[in-house]
MITORMAR-497671 format. One record per residue (C-alpha): residue in three letters; residue number from 1; chain; x, y, z. Coordinates in steps of 0.25 Angstrom, whole numbers. Layout:
<rs>
{'ALA' NUM 'A' {X Y Z}} ...
</rs>
This chain:
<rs>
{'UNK' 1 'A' {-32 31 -100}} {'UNK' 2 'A' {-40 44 -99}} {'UNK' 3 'A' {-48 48 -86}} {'UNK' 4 'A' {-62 45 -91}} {'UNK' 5 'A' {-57 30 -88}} {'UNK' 6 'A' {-57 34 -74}} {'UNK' 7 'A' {-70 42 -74}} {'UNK' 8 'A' {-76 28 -80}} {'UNK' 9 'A' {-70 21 -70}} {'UNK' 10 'A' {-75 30 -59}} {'UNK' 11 'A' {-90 27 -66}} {'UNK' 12 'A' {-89 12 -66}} {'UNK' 13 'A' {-84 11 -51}} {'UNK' 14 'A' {-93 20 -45}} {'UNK' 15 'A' {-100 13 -33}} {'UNK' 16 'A' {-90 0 -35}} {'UNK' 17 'A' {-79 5 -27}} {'UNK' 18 'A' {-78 12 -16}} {'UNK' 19 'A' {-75 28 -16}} {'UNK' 20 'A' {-64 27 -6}} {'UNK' 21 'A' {-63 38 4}} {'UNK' 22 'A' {-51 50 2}} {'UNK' 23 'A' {-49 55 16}} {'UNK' 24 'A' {-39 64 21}} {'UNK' 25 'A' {-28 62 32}} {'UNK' 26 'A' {-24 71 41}} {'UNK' 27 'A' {-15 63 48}} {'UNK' 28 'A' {-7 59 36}} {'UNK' 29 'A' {-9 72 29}} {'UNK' 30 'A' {-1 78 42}} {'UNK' 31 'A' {9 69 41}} {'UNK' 32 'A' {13 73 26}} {'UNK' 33 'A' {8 86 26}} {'UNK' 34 'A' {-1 85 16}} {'UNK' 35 'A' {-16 83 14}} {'UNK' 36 'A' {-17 69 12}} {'UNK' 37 'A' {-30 62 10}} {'UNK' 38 'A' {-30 45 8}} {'UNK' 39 'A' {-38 39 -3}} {'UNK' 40 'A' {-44 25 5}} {'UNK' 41 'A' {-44 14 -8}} {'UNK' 42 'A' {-41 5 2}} {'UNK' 43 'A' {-55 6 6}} {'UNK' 44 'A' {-58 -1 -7}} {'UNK' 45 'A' {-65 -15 -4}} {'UNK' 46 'A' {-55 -23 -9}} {'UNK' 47 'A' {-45 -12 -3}} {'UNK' 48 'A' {-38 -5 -14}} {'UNK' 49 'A' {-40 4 -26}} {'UNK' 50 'A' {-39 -8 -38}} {'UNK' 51 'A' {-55 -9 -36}} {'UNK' 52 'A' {-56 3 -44}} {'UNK' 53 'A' {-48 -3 -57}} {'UNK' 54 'A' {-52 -16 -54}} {'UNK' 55 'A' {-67 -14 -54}} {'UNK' 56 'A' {-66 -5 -66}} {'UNK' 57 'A' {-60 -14 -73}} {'UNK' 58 'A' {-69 -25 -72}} {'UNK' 59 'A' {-81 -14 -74}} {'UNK' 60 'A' {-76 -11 -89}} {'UNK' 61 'A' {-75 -25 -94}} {'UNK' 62 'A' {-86 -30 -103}} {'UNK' 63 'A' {-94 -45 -99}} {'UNK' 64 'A' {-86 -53 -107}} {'UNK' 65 'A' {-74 -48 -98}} {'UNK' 66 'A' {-82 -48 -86}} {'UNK' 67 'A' {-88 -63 -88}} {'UNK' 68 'A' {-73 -67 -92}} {'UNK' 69 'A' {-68 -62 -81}} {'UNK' 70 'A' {-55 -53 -77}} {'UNK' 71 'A' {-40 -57 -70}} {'UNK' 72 'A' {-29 -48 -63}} {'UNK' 73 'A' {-16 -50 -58}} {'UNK' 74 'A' {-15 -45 -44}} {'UNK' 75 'A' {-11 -48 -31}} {'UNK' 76 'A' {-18 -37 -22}} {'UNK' 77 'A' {-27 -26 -23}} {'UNK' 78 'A' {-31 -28 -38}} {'UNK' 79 'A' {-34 -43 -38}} {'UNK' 80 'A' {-43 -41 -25}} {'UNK' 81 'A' {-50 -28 -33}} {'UNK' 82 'A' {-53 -36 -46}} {'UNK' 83 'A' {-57 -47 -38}} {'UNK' 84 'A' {-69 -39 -32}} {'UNK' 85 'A' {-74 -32 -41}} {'UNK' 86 'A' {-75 -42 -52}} {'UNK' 87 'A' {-82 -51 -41}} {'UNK' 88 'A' {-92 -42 -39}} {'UNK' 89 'A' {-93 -40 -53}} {'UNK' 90 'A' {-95 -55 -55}} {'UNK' 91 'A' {-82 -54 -63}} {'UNK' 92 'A' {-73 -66 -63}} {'UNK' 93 'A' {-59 -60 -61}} {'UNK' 94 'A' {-45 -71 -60}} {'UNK' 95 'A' {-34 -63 -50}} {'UNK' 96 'A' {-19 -67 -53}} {'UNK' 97 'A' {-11 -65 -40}} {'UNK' 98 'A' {4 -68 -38}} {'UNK' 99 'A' {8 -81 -31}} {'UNK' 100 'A' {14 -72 -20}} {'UNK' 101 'A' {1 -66 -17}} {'UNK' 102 'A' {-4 -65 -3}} {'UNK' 103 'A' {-15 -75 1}} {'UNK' 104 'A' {-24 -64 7}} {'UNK' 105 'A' {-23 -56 -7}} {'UNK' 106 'A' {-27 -68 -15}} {'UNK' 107 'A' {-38 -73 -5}} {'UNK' 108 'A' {-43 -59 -6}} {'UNK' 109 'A' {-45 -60 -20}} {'UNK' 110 'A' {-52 -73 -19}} {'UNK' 111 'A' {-61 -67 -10}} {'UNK' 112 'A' {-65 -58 -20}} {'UNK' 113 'A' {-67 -69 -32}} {'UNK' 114 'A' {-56 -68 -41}} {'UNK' 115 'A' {-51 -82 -44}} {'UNK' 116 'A' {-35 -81 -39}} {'UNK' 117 'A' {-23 -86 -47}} {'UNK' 118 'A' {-9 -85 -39}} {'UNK' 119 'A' {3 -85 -50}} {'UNK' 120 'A' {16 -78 -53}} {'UNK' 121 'A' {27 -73 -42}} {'UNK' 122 'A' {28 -60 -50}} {'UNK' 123 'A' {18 -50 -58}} {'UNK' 124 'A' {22 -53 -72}} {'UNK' 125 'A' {20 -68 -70}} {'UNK' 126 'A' {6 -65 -64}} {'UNK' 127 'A' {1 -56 -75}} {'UNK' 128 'A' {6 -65 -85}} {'UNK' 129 'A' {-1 -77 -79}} {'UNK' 130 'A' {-14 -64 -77}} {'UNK' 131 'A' {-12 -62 -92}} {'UNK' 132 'A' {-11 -77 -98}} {'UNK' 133 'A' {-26 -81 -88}} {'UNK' 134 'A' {-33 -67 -94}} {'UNK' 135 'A' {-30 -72 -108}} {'UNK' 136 'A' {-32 -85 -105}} {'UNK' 137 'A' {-46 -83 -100}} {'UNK' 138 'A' {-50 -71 -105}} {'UNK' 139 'A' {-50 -63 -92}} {'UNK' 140 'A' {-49 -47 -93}} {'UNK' 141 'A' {-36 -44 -85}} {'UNK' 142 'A' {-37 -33 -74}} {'UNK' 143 'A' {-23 -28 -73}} {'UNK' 144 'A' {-21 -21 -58}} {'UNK' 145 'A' {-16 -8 -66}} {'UNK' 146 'A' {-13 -6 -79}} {'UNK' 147 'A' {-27 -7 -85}} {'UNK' 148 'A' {-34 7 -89}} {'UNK' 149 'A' {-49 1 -83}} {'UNK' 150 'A' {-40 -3 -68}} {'UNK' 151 'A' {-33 11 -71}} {'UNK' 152 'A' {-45 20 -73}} {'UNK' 153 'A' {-52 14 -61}} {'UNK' 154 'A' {-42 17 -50}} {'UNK' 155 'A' {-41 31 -57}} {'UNK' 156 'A' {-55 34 -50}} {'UNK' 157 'A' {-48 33 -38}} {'UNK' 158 'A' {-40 45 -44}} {'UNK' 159 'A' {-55 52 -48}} {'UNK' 160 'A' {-61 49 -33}} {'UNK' 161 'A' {-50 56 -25}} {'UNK' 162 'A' {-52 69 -34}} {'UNK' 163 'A' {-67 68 -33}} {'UNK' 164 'A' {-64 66 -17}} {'UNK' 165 'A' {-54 76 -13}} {'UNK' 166 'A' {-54 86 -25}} {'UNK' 167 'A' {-43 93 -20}} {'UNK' 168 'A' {-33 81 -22}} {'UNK' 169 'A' {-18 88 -25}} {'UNK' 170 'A' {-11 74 -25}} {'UNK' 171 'A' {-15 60 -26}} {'UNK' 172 'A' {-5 49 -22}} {'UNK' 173 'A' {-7 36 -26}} {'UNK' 174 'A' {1 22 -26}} {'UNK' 175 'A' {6 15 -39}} {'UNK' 176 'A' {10 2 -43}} {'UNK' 177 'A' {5 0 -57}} {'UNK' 178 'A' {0 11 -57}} {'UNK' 179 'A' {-14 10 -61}} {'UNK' 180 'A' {-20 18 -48}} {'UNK' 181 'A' {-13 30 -51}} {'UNK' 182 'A' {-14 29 -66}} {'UNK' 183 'A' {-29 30 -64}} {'UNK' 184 'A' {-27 41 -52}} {'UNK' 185 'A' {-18 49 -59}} {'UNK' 186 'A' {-26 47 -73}} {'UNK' 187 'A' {-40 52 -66}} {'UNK' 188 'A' {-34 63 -55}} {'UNK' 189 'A' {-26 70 -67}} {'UNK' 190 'A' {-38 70 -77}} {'UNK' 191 'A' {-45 78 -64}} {'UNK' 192 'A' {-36 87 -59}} {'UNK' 193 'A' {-22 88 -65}} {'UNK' 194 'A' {-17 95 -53}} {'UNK' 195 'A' {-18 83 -44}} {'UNK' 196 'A' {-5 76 -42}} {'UNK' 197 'A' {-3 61 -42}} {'UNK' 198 'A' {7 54 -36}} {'UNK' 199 'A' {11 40 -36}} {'UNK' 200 'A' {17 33 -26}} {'UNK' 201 'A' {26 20 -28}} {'UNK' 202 'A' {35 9 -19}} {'UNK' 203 'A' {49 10 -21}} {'UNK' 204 'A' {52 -5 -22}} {'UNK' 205 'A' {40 -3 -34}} {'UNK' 206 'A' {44 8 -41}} {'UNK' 207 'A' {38 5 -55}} {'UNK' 208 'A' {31 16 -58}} {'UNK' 209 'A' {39 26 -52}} {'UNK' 210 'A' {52 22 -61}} {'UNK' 211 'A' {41 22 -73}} {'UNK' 212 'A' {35 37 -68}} {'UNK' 213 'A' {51 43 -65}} {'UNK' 214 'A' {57 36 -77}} {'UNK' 215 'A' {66 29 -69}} {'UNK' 216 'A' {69 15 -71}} {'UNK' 217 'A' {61 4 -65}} {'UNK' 218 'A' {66 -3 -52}} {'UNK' 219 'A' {58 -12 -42}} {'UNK' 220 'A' {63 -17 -29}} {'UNK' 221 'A' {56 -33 -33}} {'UNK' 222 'A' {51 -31 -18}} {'UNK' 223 'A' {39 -32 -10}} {'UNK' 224 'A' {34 -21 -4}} {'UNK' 225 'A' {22 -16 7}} {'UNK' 226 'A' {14 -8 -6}} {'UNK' 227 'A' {13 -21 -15}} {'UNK' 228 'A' {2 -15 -20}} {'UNK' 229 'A' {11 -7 -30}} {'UNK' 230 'A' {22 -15 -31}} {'UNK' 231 'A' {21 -14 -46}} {'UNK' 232 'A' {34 -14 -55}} {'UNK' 233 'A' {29 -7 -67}} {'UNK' 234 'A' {18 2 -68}} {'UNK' 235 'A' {7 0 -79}} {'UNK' 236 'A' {7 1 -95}} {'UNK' 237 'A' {-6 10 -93}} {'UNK' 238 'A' {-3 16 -78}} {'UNK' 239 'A' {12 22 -82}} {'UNK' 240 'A' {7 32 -93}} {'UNK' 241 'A' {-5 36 -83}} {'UNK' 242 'A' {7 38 -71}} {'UNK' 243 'A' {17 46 -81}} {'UNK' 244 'A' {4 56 -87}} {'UNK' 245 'A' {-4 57 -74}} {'UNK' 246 'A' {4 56 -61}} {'UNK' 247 'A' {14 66 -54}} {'UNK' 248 'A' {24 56 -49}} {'UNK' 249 'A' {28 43 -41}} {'UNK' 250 'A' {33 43 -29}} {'UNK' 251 'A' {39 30 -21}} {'UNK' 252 'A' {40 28 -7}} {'UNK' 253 'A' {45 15 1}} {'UNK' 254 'A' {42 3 8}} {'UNK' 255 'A' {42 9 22}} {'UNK' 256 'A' {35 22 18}} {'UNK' 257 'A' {25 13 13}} {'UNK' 258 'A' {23 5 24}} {'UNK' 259 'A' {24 17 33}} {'UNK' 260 'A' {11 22 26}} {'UNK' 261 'A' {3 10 27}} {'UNK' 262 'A' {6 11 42}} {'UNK' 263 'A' {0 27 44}} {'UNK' 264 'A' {-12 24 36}} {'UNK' 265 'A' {-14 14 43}} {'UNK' 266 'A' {-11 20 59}} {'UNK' 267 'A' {-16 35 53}} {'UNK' 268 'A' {-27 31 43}} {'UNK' 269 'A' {-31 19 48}} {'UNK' 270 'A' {-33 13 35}} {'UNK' 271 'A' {-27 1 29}} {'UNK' 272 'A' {-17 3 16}} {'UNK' 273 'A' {-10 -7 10}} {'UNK' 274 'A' {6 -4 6}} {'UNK' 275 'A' {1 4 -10}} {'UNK' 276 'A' {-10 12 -2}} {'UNK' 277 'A' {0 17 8}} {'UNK' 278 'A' {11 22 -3}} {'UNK' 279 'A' {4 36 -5}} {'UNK' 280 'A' {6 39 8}} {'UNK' 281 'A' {19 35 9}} {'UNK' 282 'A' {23 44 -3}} {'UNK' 283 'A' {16 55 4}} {'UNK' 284 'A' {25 55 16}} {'UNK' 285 'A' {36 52 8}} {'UNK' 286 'A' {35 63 0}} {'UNK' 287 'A' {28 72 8}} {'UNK' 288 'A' {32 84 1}} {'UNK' 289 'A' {27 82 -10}} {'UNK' 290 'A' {13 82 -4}} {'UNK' 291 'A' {13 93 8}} {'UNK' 292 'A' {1 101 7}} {'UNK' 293 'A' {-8 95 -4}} {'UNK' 294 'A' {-19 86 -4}} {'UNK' 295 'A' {-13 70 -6}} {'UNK' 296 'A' {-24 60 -8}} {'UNK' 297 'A' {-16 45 -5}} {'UNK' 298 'A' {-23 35 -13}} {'UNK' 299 'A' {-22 24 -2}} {'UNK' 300 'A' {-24 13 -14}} {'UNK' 301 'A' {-27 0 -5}} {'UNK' 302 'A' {-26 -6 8}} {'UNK' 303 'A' {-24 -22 4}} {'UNK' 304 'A' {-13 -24 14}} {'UNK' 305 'A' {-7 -37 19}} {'UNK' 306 'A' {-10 -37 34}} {'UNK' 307 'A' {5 -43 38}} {'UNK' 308 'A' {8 -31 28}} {'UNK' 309 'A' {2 -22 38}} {'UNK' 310 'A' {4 -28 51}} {'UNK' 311 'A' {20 -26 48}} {'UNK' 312 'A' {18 -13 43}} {'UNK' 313 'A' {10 -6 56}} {'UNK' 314 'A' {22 -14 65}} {'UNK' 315 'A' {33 -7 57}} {'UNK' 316 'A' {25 4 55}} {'UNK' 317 'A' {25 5 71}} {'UNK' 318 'A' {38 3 72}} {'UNK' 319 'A' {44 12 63}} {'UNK' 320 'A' {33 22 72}} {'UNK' 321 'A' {41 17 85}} {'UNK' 322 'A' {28 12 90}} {'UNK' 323 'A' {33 -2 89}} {'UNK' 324 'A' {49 -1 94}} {'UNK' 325 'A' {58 -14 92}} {'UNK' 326 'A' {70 -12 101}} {'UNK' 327 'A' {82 -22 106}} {'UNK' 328 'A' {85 -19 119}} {'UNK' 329 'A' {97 -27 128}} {'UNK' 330 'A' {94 -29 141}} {'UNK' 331 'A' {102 -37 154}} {'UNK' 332 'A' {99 -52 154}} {'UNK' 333 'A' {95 -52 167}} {'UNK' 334 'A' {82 -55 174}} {'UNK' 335 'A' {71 -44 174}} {'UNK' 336 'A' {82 -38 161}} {'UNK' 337 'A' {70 -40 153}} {'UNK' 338 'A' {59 -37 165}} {'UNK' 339 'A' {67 -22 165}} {'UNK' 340 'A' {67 -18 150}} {'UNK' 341 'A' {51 -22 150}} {'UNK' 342 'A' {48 -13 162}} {'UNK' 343 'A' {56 0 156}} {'UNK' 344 'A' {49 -3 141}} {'UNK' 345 'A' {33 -4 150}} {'UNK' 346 'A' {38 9 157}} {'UNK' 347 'A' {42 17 144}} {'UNK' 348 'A' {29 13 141}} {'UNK' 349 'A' {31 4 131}} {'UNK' 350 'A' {26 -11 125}} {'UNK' 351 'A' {32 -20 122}} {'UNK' 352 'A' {26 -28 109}} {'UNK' 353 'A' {38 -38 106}} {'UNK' 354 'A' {49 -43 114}} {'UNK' 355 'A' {61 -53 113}} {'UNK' 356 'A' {69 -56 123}} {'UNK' 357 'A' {82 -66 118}} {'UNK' 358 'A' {92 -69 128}} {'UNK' 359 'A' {99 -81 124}} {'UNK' 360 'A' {101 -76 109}} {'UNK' 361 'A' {105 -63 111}} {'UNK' 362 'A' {118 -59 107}} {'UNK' 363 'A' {120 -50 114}} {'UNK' 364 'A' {126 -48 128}} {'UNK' 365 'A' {124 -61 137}} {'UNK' 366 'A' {120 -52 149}} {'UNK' 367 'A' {109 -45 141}} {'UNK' 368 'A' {99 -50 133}} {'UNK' 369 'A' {91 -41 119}} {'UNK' 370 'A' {77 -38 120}} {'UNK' 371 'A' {69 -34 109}} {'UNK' 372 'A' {57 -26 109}} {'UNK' 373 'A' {46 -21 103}} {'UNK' 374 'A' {39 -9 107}} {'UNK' 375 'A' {26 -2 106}} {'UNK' 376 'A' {29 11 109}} {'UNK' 377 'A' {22 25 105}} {'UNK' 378 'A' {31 31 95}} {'UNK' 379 'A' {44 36 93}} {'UNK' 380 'A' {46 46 106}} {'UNK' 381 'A' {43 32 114}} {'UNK' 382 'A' {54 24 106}} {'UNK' 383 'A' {65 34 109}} {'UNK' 384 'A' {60 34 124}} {'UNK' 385 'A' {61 19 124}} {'UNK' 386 'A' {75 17 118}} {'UNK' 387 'A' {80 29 127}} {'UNK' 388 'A' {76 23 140}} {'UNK' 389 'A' {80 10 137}} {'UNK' 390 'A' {93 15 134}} {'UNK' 391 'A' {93 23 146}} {'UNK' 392 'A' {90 12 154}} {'UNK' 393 'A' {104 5 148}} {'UNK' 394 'A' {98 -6 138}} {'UNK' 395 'A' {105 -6 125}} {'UNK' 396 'A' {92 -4 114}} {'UNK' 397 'A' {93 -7 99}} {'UNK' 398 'A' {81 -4 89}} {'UNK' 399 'A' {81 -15 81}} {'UNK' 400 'A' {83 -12 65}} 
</rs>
């Protein structure tokens, strides 16, 4: 692939997409202690940068393709991108999704057009069965990733941010297949050499970071909160791409990950599924390595599952001690209970949950455990809380 692809790409999509904002943080960028701007592909209208590939795709085939129609194997971002775009293009196009699919995701896609076929458990057996309907019915496979036409189209994501922020230093960007930053890379380079890339990858899916280090390729076979790249193996085309244009890969983990999806959300106030938040987390994972410079995070989607969400602002609170779970044992006798409620009000703090068990309890027959949960300010609070209670003589346990 060459960077005129991508300045193609950039031609045909002009107007069809949306030039998504690149806004600065100063917020996060205090927090790191680097220049941090966020790049807002989430504010795509079907939420996530695969628009760019997906519509480019469908823009270079010829009639015959187009009236024939076009298939992918997807459960998320690129099944609902292909379907839209090739709706509005009055393209036929046949997604192939796992059985293990969310609901919402496939109603999604139906919303958008594309006839929905559920089959395979795992990737292979889907792309097989994506392969064997393409052949059969002559349909132009749209692969999410590892297709130079899907590939030069994100790459103007790449193009946009120098055209935004010319003073770009670093770009970091989240990898699965590794399409996104093939594309990235591939235009940012061709621009300005002196510009760093960096990928970032989930360390239960670490396929591209083993193939980048020259390490042996391991995967967890989990889930994980950053679906989005939970790829094994990177691309045929995207490797090369990743080994000549980009500085390094880095991973971060589950918690870290989930930690970012929480301060986008509080600090920025912007959606971001689990593959978006993955550059931040790097960056204050690895906040050395940016200190100072000018980091543009390429927030890649904002496609999340809202139990997703929900559970992570809850343990994103807790582990904030704005939401403190404590057992607390208290004399089983009348107005025991009355007591412990009237010292919590007075140390100025809610109760959210609690569970009084008397009969089960195990431990002593004249007492009885309470546990709690708290709505509190923050750390300083939680201290205060447990040392008064303490002080007061009730035995307190915080739960693991």
């Amino acid at each position: 692939m060459n960077p005129a692809e991508v300045a193609a790409a950039r031609d045909r999509l002009a107007g069809q997409i949306m030039r998504t904002p690149l806004l600065p943080s100063r917020t996060l960028s205090a927090i790191v202690g680097a220049q941090v701007f966020l790049k807002f592909e989430n504010l795509q209208f079907t939420a996530s940068f695969k628009e760019r590939g997906a519509l480019n795709c469908l823009l270079c085939l010829g009639d015959a393709e187009r009236r024939r129609g076009v298939i992918a194997m997807s459960a998320g971002n690129h099944a609902q991108a292909l379907a839209y775009h090739a709706a509005r293009l009055g393209i036929p196009a046949r997604i192939v999704m796992p059985r293990h699919t969310p609901n919402v995701k496939v109603a999604q896609t139906r919303v958008f057009g594309a006839t929905v076929d559920l089959h395979g458990n795992e990737f292979d057996e889907t792309r097989a069965f994506t392969e064997a309907l393409a052949a059969e019915h002559g349909l132009t496979l749209v692969h999410p990733f590892d297709d130079p036409r899907v590939i030069a189209g994100q790459g103007t994501l790449g193009l946009e941010i120098l055209e935004q922020l010319p003073e770009t230093e670093m770009v970091v960007v989240p990898v699965g297949g590794g399409g996104l930053i093939g594309g990235v890379a591939l235009a940012v380079k061709s621009e300005r050499p002196d510009v760093r890339v960096l990928g970032v990858q989930m360390e239960r899916f670490p396929g591209a970071w083993c193939a980048f280090h020259g390490v042996e390729a391991v995967s967890g076979g989990l889930s994980t909160v950053a679906e989005g790249i939970a790829v094994k193996t990177p691309g045929r085309l995207t490797l090369p791409l990743l080994r000549q244009h980009v500085d390094d890969l880095l991973l971060v983990g589950e918690q870290q990950v989930e930690q970012a999806v929480f301060q986008l959300l509080e600090i920025e106030k912007t959606v971001v599924e689990g593959a978006g938040a993955a550059p931040l987390a790097a960056v204050v994972a690895h906040a050395a390595r940016f200190a100072g410079r000018k980091v543009v995070l390429v927030l890649s989607g904002g496609n999340i599952d809202m139990m997703i969400l929900a559970s992570v602002v809850q343990r994103g609170m807790l582990r904030s001690h704005r939401l403190l779970r404590l057992e607390v044992e208290v004399p089983d006798v009348p107005g025991g209970l009355a007591d412990l409620t009237r010292l919590l009000a007075d140390l100025d703090s809610n109760i959210v949950e609690i569970r009084h068990q008397r009969l089960l309890d195990s431990g002593s027959v004249r007492s009885t455990m309470v546990e709690l949960l708290l709505q509190l300010r923050g750390e300083e609070q939680a201290g205060e809380i447990r040392a008064a209670l303490v002080a007061r003589g009730y035995a307190v346990r915080v739960p693991a």
